[in-house]
Each structure stands twice: as C-alpha cells, then as structure tokens.
C-alpha positions as MATLAB code, in Angstrom:
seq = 'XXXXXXXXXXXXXXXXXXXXXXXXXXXXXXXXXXXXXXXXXXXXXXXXXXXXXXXXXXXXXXXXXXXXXXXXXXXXXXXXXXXXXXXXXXXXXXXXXXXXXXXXXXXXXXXXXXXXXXXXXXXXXXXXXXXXX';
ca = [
       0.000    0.000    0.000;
       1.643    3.538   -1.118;
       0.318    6.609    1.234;
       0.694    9.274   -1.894;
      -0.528   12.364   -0.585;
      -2.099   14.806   -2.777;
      -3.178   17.373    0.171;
      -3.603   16.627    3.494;
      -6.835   15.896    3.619;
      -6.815   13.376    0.590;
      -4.182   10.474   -0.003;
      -4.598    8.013   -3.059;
      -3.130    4.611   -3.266;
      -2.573    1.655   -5.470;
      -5.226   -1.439   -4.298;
      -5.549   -2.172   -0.828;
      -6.206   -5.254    1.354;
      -8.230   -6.315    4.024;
      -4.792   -6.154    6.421;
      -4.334   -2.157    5.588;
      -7.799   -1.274    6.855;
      -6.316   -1.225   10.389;
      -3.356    1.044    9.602;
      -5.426    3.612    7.730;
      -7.336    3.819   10.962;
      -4.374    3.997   13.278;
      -2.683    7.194   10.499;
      -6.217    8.793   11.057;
      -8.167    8.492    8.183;
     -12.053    8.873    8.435;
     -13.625    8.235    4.590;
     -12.239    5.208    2.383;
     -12.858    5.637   -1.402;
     -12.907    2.841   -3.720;
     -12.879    4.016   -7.503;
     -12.196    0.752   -8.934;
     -14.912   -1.578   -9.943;
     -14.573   -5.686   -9.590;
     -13.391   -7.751  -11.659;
     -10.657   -5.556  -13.343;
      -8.335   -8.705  -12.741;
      -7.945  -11.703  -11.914;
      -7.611  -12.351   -8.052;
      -8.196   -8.561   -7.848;
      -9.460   -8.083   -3.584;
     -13.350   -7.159   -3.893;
     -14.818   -4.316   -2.663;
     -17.273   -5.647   -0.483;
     -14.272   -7.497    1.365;
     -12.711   -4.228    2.046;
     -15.895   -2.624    1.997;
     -16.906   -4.890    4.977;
     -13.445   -4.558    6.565;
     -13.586   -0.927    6.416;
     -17.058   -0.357    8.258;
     -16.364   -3.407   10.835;
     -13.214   -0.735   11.811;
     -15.797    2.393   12.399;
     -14.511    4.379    9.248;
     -17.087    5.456    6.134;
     -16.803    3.648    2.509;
     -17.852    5.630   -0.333;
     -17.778    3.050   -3.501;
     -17.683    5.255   -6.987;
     -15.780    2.930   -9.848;
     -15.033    4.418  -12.857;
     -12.703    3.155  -15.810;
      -9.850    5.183  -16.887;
      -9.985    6.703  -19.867;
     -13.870    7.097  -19.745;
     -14.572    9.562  -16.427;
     -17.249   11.568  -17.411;
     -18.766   14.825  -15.854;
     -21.505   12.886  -14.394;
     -18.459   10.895  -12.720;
     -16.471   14.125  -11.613;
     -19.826   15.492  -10.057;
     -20.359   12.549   -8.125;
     -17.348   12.683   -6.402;
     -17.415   16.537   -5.583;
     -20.325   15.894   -3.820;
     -18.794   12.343   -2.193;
     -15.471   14.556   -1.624;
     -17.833   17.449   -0.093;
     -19.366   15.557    2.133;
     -16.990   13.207    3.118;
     -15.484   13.238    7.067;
     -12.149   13.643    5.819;
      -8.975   13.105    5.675;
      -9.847   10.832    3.039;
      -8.105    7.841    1.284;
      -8.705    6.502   -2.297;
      -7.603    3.745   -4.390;
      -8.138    2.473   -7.406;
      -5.609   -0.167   -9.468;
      -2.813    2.342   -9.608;
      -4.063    5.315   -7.876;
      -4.269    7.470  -11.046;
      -8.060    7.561  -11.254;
      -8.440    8.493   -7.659;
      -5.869   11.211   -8.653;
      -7.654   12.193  -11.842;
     -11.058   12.695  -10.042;
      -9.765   14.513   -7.347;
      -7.920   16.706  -10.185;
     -11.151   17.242  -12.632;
     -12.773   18.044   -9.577;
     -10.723   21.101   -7.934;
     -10.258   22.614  -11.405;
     -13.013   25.276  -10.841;
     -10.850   26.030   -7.242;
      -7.852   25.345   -8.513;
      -5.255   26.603  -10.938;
      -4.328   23.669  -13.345;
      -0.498   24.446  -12.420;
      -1.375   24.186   -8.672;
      -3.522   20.569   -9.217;
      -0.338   19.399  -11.484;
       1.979   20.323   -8.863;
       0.013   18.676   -6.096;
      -0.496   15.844   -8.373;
       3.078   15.637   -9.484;
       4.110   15.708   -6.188;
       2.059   13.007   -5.213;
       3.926   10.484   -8.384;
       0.750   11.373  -10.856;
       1.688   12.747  -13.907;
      -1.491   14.565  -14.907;
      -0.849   16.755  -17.532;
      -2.771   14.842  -20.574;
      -5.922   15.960  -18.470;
      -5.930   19.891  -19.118;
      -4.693   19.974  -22.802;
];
C-alpha cells in the first residue's frame, strides 16, 4: 500500500487489502474511497471485502468505480459531492491510484489553478498533464 498524498486531507493509493484497513485507521483516516470496480483482474481483492473490513473498523466507505480513460462529468460530479461531504482526511484507491488522482484533479479545477492541481499531483507520483490539454 503507497500513502501518496495529494493534500492533506486526501491520499490516493494503489489497491488495498483487508490487512491495511487497520493502519489507515491507526494514520487517522475517516472516509475510504474505492474508484475501482470488480473484476478488473484476476484475483483482484473485492470491494465488499474491504468494503466490509472498512465499516467493521468504524470508518465510512464511499464506492464510486469508474474506468480510466472514460470519467465523465456525471463521474467528476459525483465525487465533488462524495469529496464534499466526506469526514475527511480521506483515502482513495483504485488499481494504480491514477483515477483516484484524476477525479480529485477534474474536480478542484473550478478552485484550482491547473499548475497548482499538477503540482500537487506531481508531487504526489501522478503525472497529470494529458488531463488539461
């Protein structure tokens, strides 16, 4: 599990197990986002296993999946409003962490300058750029 922190309040990973649930809990985070849907690969950990494991430890689990390449608006809306009303600090993961990053990204770029998401992003080992050509 990589702790890849994009601001304080939101960290992004690569895919989890069951085992990390306990040490997100002991670094403080509230919210667990999963933006990766099932059955992307084979033996791939499911998200109602960590799903489970996550609300057996007290924290909140906010499912969104989305497939890279193919984030829409609807999908960026969603998560403002997940990210909005999420008890943060929050952490995501997805196969890679790139489409947590990207979401997170798409989202903030009304708030944001694009040079200060690509910077946070970059930062964080997410190479970005592609998104705001």
């Amino acid at each position: 599990m990589m702790l890849n922190k994009i601001i304080d309040e939101y960290v992004v990973s690569d895919q989890i197990v069951e085992e990390d649930i306990i040490k997100l809990k002991e670094a403080g985070f509230k919210t667990i986002f999963c933006n990766r849907p099932d059955n992307e690969e084979q033996n791939q950990v499911t998200v109602k296993s960590i799903g489970d494991k996550v609300i057996e430890n007290g924290l909140n689990f906010i499912h969104q999946p989305v497939i890279g390449g193919q984030i829409s608006q609807n999908d960026i809306d969603q998560f403002s409003d997940y990210y909005d009303n999420a008890e943060k600090p929050i952490f995501a993961y997805c196969r890679t962490g790139t489409r947590s990053s990207m979401l997170w990204a798409l989202s903030e770029s009304g708030k944001r300058s694009v040079d200060e998401i690509l910077s946070l992003t970059t930062a964080a080992g997410y190479n970005l750029s592609n998104l705001f050509r």
